[in-house]
C-alpha positions in Angstrom: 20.4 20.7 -13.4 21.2 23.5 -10.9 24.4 24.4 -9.5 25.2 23.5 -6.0 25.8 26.1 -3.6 28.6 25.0 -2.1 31.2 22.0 -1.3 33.4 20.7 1.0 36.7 22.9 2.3 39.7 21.8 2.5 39.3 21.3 6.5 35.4 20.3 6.8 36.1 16.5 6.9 33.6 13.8 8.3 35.5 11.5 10.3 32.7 10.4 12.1 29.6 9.2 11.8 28.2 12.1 13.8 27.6 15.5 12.1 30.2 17.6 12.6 33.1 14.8 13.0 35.5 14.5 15.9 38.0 17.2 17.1 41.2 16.6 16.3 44.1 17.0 13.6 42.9 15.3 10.3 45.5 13.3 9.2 47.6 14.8 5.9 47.0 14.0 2.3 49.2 10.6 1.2 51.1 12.9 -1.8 52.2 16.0 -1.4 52.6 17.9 -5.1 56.2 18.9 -5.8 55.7 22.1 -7.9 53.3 23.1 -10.2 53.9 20.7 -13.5 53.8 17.6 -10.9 50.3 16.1 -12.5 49.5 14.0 -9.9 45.9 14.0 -9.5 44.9 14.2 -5.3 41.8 12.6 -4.3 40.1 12.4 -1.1 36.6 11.2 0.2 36.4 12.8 4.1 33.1 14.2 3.9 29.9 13.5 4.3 28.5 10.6 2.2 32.0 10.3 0.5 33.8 6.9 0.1 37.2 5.8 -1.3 39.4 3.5 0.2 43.0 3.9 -1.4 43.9 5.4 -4.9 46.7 3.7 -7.0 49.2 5.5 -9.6 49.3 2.5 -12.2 50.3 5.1 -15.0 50.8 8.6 -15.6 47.0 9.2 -16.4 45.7 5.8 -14.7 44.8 5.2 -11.8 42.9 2.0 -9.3 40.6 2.7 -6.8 39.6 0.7 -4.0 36.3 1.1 -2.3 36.2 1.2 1.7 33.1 -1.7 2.4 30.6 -0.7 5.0 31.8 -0.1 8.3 32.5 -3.4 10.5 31.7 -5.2 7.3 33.9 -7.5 4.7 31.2 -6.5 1.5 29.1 -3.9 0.5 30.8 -2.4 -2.1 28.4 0.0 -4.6 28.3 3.4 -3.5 31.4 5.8 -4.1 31.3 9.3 -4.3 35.3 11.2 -4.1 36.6 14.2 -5.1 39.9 14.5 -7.6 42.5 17.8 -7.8 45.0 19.0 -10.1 43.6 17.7 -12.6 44.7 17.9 -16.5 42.9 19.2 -19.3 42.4 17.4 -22.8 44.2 14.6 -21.6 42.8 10.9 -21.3 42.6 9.3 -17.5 41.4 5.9 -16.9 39.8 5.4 -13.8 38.7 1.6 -12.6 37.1 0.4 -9.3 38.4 -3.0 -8.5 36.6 -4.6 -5.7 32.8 -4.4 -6.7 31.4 -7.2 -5.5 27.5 -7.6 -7.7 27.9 -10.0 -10.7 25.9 -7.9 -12.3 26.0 -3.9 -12.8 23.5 -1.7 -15.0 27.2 -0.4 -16.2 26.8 -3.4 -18.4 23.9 -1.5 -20.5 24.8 1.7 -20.9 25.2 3.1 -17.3 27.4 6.3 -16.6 29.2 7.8 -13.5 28.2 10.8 -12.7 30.8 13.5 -12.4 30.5 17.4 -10.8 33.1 20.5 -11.8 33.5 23.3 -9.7 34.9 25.6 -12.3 31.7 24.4 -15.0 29.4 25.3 -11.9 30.7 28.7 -11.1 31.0 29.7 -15.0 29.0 27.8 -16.7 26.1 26.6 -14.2 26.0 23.1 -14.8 26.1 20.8 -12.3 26.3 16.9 -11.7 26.0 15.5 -15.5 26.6 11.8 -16.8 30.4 11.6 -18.2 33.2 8.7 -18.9 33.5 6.6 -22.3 35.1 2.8 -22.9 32.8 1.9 -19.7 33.4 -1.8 -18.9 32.3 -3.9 -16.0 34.1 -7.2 -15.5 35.1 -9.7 -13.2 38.6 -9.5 -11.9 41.3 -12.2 -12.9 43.1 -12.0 -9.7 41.5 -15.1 -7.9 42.6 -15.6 -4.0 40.2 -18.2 -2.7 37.9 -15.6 -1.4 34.7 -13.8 -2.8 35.0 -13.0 -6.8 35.9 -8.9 -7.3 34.4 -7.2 -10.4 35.9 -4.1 -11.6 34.3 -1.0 -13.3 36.4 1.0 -15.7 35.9 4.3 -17.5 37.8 6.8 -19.2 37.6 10.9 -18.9 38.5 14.0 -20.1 38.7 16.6 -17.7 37.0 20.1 -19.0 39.8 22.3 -17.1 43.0 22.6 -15.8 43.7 23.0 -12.0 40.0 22.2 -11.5 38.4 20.2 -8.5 36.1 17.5 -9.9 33.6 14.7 -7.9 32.5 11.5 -9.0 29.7 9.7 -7.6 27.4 6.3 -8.0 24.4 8.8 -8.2 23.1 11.8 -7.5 24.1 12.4 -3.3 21.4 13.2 -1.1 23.0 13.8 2.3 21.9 14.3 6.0 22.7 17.9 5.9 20.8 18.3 2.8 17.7 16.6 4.6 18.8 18.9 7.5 18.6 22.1 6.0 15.4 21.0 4.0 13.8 20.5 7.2 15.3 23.9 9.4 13.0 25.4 6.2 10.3 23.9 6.6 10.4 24.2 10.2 11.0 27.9 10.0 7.9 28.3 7.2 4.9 30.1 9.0 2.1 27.7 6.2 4.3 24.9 6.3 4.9 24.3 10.0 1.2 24.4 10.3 0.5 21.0 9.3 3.6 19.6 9.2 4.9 18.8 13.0 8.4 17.7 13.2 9.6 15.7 16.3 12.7 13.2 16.9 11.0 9.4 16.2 14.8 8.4 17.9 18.1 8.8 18.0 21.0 6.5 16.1 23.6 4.6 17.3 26.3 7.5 16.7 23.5 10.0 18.3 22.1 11.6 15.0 18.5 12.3 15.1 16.2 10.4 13.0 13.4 12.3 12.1 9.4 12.1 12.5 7.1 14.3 10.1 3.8 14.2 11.0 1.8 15.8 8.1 -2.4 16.7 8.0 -4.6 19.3 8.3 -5.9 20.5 11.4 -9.0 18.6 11.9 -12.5 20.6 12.8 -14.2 17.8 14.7 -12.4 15.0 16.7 -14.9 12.6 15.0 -13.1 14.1 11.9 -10.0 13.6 13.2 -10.8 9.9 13.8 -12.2 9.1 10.9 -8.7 10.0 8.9 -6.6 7.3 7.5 -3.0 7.0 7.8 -0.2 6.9 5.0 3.6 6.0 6.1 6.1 6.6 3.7 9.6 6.4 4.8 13.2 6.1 3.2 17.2 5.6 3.2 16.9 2.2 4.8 19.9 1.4 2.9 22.5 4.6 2.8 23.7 4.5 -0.4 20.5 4.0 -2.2 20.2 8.1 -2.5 17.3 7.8 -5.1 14.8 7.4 -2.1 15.6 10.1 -0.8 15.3 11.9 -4.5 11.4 10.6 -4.4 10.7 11.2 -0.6 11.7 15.1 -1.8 9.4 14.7 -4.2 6.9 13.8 -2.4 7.3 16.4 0.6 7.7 19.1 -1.9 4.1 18.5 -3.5 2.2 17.6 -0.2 3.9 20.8 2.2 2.7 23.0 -1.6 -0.3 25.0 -1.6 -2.1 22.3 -4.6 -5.1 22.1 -4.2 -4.9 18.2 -4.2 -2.1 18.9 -1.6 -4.5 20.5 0.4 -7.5 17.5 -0.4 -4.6 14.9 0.5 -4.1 16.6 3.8 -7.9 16.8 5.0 -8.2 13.0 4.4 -4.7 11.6 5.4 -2.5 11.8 7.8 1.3 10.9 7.0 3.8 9.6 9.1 7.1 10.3 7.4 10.4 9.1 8.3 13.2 10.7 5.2 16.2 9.1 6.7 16.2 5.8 8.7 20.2 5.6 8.8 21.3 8.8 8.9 24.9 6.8 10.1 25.4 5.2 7.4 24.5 8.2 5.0 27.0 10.2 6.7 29.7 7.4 6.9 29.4 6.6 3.1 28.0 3.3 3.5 26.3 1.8 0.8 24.1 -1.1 3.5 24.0 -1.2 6.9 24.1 1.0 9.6 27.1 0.8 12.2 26.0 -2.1 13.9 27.1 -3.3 10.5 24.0 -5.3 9.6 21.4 -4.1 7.2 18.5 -3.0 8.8 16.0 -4.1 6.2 16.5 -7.8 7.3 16.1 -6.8 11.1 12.4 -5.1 11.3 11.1 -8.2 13.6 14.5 -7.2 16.3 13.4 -7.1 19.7 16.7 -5.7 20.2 16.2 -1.5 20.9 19.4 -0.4 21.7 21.3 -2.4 18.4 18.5 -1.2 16.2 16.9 1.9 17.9 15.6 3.2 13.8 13.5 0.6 12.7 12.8 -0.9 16.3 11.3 2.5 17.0 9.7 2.9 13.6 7.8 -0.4 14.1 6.3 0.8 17.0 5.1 4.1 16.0 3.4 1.9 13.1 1.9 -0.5 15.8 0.6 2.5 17.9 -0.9 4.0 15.0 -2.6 0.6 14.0 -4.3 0.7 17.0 -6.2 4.0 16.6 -6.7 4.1 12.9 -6.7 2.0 9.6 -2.9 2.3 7.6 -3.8 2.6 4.1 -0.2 2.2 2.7 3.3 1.7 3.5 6.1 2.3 1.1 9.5 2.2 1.7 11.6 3.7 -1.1 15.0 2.0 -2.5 17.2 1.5 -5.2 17.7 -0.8 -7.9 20.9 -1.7 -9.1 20.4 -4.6 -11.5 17.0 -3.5 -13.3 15.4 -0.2 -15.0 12.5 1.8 -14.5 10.5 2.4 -11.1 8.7 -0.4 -9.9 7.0 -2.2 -6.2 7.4 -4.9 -4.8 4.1 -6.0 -2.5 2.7 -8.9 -0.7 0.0 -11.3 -1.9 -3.3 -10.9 0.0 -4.6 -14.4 1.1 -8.0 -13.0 1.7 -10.2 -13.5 -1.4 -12.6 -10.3 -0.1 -9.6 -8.2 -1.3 -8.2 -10.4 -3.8 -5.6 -8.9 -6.4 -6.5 -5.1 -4.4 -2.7 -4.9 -3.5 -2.2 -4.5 -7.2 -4.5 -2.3 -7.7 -1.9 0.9 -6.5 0.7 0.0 -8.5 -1.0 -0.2 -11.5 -2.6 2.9 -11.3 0.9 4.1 -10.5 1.8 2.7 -14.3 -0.8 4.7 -16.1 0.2 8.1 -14.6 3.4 8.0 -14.3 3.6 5.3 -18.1 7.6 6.3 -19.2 9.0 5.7 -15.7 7.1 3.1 -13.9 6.8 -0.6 -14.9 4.2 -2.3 -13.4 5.4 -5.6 -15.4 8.8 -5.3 -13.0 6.8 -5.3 -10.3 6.1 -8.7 -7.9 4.3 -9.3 -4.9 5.7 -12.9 -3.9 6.9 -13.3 -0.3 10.1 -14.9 0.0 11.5 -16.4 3.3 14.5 -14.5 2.6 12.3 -10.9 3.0 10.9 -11.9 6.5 12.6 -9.3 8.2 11.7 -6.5 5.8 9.6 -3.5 6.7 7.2 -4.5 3.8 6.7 -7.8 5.1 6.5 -7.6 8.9 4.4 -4.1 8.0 1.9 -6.7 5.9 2.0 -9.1 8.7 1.0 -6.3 11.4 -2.3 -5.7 9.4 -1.5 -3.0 6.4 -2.7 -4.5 2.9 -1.2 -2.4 0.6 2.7 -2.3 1.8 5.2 -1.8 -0.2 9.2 -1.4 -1.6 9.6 1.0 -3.9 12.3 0.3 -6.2 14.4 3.1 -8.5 16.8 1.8 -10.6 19.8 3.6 -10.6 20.2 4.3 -14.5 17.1 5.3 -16.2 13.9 4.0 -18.1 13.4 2.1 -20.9 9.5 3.1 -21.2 7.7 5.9 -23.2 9.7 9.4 -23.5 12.2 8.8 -21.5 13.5 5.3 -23.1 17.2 4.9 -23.0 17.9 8.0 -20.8 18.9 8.1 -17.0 17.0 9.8 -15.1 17.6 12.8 -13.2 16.5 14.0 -9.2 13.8 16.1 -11.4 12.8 12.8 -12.6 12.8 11.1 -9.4 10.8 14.3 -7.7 8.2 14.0 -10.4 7.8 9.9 -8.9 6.9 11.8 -5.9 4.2 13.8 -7.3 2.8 10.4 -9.1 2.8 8.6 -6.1 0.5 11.7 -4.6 -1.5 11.7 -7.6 -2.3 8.0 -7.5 -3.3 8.0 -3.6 -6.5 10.4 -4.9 -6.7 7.6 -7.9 -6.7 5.1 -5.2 -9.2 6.8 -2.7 -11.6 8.4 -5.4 -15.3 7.9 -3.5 -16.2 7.2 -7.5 -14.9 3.5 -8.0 -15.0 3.4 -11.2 -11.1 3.8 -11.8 -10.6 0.8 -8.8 -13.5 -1.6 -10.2 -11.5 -0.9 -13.8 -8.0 -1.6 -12.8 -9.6 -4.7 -10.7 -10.9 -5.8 -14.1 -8.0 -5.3 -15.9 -5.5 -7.0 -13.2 -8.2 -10.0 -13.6 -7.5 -10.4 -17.2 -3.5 -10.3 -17.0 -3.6 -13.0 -14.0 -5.9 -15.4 -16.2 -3.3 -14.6 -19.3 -0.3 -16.2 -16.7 -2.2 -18.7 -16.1 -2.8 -19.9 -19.5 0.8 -19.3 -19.8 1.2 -21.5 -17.0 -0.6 -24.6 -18.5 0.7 -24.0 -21.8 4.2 -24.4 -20.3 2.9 -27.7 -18.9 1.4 -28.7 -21.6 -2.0 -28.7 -20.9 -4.9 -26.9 -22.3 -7.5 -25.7 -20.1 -10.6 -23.9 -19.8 -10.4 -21.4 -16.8 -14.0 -20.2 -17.0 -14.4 -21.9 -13.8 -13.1 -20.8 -10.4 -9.5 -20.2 -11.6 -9.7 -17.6 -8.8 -8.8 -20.2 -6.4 -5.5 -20.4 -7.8 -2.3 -19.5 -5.4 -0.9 -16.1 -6.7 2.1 -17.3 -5.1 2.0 -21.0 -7.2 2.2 -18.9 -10.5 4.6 -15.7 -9.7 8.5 -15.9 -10.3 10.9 -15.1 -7.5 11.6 -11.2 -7.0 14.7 -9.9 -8.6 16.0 -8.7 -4.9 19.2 -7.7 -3.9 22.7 -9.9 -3.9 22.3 -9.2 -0.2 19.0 -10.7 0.4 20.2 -13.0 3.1 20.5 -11.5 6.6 23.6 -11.9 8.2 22.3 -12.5 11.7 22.7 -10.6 14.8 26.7 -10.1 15.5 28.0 -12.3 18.1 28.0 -10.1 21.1 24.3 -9.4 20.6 23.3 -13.3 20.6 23.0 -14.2 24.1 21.2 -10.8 24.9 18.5 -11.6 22.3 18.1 -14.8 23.3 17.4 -13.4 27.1 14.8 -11.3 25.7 13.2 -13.9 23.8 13.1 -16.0 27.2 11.5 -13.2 29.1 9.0 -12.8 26.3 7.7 -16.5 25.9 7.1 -16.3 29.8 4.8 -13.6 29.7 2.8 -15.3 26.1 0.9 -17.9 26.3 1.9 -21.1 24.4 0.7 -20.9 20.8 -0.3 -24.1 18.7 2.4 -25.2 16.3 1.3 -23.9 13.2 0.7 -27.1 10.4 3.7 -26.9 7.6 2.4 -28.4 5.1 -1.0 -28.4 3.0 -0.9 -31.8 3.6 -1.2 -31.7 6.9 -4.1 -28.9 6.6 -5.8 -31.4 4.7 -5.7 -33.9 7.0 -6.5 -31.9 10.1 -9.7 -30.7 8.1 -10.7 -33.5 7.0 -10.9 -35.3 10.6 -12.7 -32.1 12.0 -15.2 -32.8 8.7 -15.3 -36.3 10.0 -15.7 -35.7 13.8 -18.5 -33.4 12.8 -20.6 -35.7 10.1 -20.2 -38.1 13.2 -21.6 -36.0 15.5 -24.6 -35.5 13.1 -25.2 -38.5 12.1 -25.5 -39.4 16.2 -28.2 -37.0 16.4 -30.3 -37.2 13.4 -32.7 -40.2 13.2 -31.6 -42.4 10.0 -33.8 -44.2 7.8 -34.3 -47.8 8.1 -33.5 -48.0 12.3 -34.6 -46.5 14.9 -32.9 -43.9 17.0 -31.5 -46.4 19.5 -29.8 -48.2 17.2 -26.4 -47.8 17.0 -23.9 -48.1 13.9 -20.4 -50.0 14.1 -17.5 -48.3 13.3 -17.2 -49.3 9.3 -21.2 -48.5 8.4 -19.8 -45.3 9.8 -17.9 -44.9 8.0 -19.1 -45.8 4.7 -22.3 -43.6 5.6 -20.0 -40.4 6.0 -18.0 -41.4 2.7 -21.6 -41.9 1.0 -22.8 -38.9 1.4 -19.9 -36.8 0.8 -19.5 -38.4 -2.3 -23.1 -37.4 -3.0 -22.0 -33.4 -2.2 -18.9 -33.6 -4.4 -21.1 -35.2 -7.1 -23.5 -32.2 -6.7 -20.7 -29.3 -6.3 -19.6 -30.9 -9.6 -22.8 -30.7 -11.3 -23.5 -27.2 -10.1 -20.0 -26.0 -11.4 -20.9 -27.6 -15.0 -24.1 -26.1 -15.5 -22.6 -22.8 -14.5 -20.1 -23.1 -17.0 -20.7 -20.7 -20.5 -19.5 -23.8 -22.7 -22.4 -25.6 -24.7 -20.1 -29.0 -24.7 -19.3 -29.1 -21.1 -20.7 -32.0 -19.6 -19.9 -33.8 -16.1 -17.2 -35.5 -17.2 -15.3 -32.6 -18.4 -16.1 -30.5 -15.4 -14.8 -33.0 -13.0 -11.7 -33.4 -15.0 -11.0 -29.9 -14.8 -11.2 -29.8 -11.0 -8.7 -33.2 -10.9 -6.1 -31.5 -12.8 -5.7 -28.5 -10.9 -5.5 -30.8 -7.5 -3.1 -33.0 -9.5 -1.2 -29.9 -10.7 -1.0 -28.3 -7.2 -0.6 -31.6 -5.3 2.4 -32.9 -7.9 4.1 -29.1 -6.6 4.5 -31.2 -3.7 6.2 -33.8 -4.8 10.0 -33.9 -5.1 10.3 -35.8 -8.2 8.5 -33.1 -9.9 9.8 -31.3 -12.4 7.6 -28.6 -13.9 8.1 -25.4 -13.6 5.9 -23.5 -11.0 7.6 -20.4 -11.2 7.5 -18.9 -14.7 9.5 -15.6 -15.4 7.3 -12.0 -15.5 6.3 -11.5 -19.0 8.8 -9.7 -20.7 6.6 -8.9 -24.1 7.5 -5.0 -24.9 3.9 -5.4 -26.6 2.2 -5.1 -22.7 3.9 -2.2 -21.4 2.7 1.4 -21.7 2.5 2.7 -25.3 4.7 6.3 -25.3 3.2 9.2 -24.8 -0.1 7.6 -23.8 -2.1 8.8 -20.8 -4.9 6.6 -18.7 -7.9 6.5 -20.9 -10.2 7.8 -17.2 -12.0 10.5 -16.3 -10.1 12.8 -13.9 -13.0 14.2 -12.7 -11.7 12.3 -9.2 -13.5 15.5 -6.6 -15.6 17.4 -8.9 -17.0 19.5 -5.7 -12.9 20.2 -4.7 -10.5 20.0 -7.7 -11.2 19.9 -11.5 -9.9 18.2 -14.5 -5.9 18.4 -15.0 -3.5 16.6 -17.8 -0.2 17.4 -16.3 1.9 18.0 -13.1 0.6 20.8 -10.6 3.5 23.4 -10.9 4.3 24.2 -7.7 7.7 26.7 -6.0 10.4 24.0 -5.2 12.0 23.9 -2.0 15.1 22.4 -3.0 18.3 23.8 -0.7 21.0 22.8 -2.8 24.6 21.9 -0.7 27.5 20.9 -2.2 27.6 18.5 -5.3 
């Protein structure tokens, strides 16, 4: 990797969350070094993005750290990034972090901190790298009552004497890197001609959150209008850097002279927010932002001034629903529990577009097939995820919406099995994801009706599964489309912090003032029904209200019109003949059916099982499982070194064939480590 430019001074401290910190004496170093064979190593974290809490002396060459948790929060511990002095060479420190707080770390599997020399980088240019050895992650054995701690520990060998070294969770991507990424691009005479750059808002501590606006001048305004939107946007959570890693990526290849950059830019327009807390990147948080909440549970808030980032980036996605179809929405993340690249989605209910939010992410997997798992992905909506941008962007009309997830290790697919992956690696997801959106939006629907097809095939396989596990044995040649995606699909593997923790007290009674003001102006909405059996019921007595009504006004055989029928004969009429429908829907769907043995009695015990399964999901005493886990057989993911077997003949009149990644100038300003 390249060497970073420069790092922080002795007296350029953060000690706010607004760029350029507060005036003021910074308050002195805890040890002060008595001469020149005192060993005693200095750490400190008062810059931008850093974070340690308190180091501890526990031996000459050991040492505990404590993690500062995000600000105005008990938890959140994940993110570090510090820097070390006077250090030692060819001697054997032990470090170890002792208030994690996930059960569960990818440190367990063969994870690595990542660690930065100044002296290797001026001499030797080389720059962050992977380092430590007798890595353990554990749970601690002090236990107080409260929350569990877990501890990391490594060991290290320091390359040189007197040197200053950094550790860090992975690879920092800060707000004065995004700055000075932007002042660039900005100052570019190409770039800053289809790439307008205005403040979406300002953050709680005053730093700008920015809004790129990226397309090519239009020629007509019916050509104007007739573009499509893309909204890709990132750092949600501060200490997930990875996002920000892709979002370069991806800004890199659409502001480059590619010709598919250029193709991408006459049919889209993106709306592209990089950093959504810029706080709590600066503050070292790993979370939330400094109202202390995390603001991927809080995208429904009515509340502007708490939550001016996402309140404002809701509405800028709600203005531009209103004057033009949003393709996609993807927020990018990071993983800490799982490997690879993968999305999370939302199941489409409509059965027009059925299984067509899957169809992105798969394509995704067979150009990008040794960092993307489509198998990792899931598209189940969970309570829990309400307040999510994916899911209130779903809810506000956008089919394909999205979390991107990057694990913070590496990949366990194709080439780049059992390596971590690098910010190259992450750019190059960027790329992918441009790559795909011309997939995706190919007039040519071949590649779309074939990953359709193919997405088709792996559903019926989990359904199978799905019976098997039940022990039944069932032909799905039928309308097995009818199925629930949701009734099949395991839980996501989300975050430890999936559960918001509510507004903080002082913002209760101010939210629930808005709320009032807002039901006054709405008109009363019917209660929505809970249950399916209560949508059964409520259709079946419009069904019956409506069979009455016909049966009023059609003459019947065997009376005259002015006779009228009692309640029960009306009863048994209506019953009659929708018996005589279901008998015929029956037939139908049995002499529709490819299977030479099939008879009625077959058919209709198909259709009773699957309203027994479904209906018995219901019940409380039942114990099967409707929620299988993701097929985990190696045997399905993609084979290494294989590319999609398409043509790539996407815009034959605009681009021609390609196998690998356009190679375009990086715009990379490299800061400190």
């Amino acid at each position: 990797m390249s060497v970073s430019s420069a790092v922080p001074t002795e007296d350029s401290y953060f000690t706010s969350s607004r760029v350029g910190g507060k005036p003021g004496i910074i308050k002195e170093l805890a040890v002060t070094l008595q001469g020149p064979e005192d060993d005693t190593l200095l750490f400190e974290s008062r810059f931008e993005s850093g974070n340690l809490q308190k180091a501890t002396r526990v031996n000459t060459y050991e040492y505990e750290l404590t993690l500062r948790t995000d600000l105005y929060t008990n938890k959140h511990t994940q993110w570090f990034y510090f820097r070390i002095q006077n250090t030692r060479k060819d001697v054997t420190y032990r470090f170890t972090i002792v208030n994690l707080l996930k059960p569960k770390s990818l440190y367990t599997i063969g994870m690595k901190p990542l660690m930065y020399s100044q002296l290797d980088a001026s001499t030797h240019s080389i720059g962050w790298r992977r380092e430590g050895n007798e890595i353990r992650y554990y749970r601690s054995n002090t236990d107080d009552g409260q929350q569990p701690f877990y501890c990391l520990t490594w060991t290290i060998q320091f390359p040189h004497d007197q040197d200053t070294c950094f550790f860090a969770h992975f690879y920092p991507y800060t707000y004065t890197d995004l700055q000075c990424f932007l002042l660039s691009v900005a100052n570019s005479p190409v770039q800053s001609q289809f790439c307008k750059l205005r403040t979406l808002c300002r953050s709680l501590a005053g730093n700008i959150v920015y809004l790129l606006t990226i397309t090519n001048p239009a020629r007509t305004p019916q050509e104007a209008a007739a573009k499509k939107a893309v909204v890709l946007t990132a750092r949600v959570h501060p200490g997930e850097s990875n996002g920000s890693w892709i979002m370069k990526g991806f800004l890199d290849f659409i502001l480059s002279n590619s010709p598919d950059a250029q193709l991408l830019r006459d049919i889209f327009i993106f709306k592209v927010v990089p950093m959504l807390n810029p706080d709590g990147v600066i503050v070292g948080n790993y979370r939330c932002s400094l109202a202390g909440r995390d603001l991927n549970r809080h995208y429904k808030t009515i509340l502007k001034e708490s939550f001016p980032c996402i309140w404002h980036t809701r509405n800028m996605i709600k203005r531009l629903l209103e004057e033009r179809e949003v393709l996609l929405y993807c927020d990018f993340h990071g993983h800490s529990r799982k490997s690879n690249i993968f999305l999370y989605g939302c199941n489409n209910n409509d059965h027009k577009f059925w299984l067509h939010e899957r169809v992105f992410p798969l394509m995704l997997s067979k150009n990008a097939p040794d960092k993307f798992s489509f198998h990792s992905c899931n598209f189940k909506v969970q309570k829990c995820k309400e307040g999510t941008g994916r899911v209130v962007m779903w809810r506000m009309g956008i089919l394909n919406s999205y979390t991107m997830e990057s694990t913070f290790g590496g990949s366990t697919l194709g080439n780049k099995r059992d390596t971590h992956f690098t910010p190259e690696d992450l750019k190059s997801l960027g790329y992918h994801v441009c790559d795909t959106l011309l997939d995706f939006c190919d007039p040519d629907r071949t590649k779309f009706m074939q990953c359709l097809a193919e997405l088709k095939e792996l559903l019926q396989q989990e359904i199978h599964k799905k019976f098997k596990e039940l022990g039944q044995d069932m032909d799905l040649e039928g309308s097995w489309s009818d199925i629930s995606l949701t009734d099949i699909e395991s839980s996501t593997s989300g975050s430890d912090s999936s559960f918001s923790d509510g507004l903080p007290v002082h913002l209760l009674n101010t939210a629930d003032e808005l709320n009032q003001k807002k039901k006054m102006y709405k008109k009363k909405k019917r209660k929505p029904l809970q249950s399916r059996k209560q949508r059964n019921k409520q259709y079946q007595k419009s069904n019956l209200m409506q069979e009455s009504k016909l049966t009023e006004d059609a003459p019947l055989n065997g009376r005259d019109k002015g006779t009228s029928l009692g309640p029960s004969k009306m009863t048994t009429l209506i019953l009659t003949k929708n018996k005589e429908r279901m008998q015929i829907l029956l037939t139908d769907s049995c002499k529709t059916s490819t299977n030479p043995n099939y008879n009625f009695r077959n058919c209709s015990i198909k259709w009773f099982t699957f309203y027994v399964l479904f209906a018995q999901r219901e019940k409380p005493g039942f114990t099967g499982s409707c929620s299988p886990k993701r097929n985990t057989n190696p045997s399905q993911e993609p084979a290494p070194d294989t590319k999609p077997n398409w043509s790539r003949n996407r815009y034959p009149a605009t681009k021609g064939g390609r196998t690998t990644a356009v190679v375009y100038p990086s715009l990379h300003i490299y800061t400190y480590p």
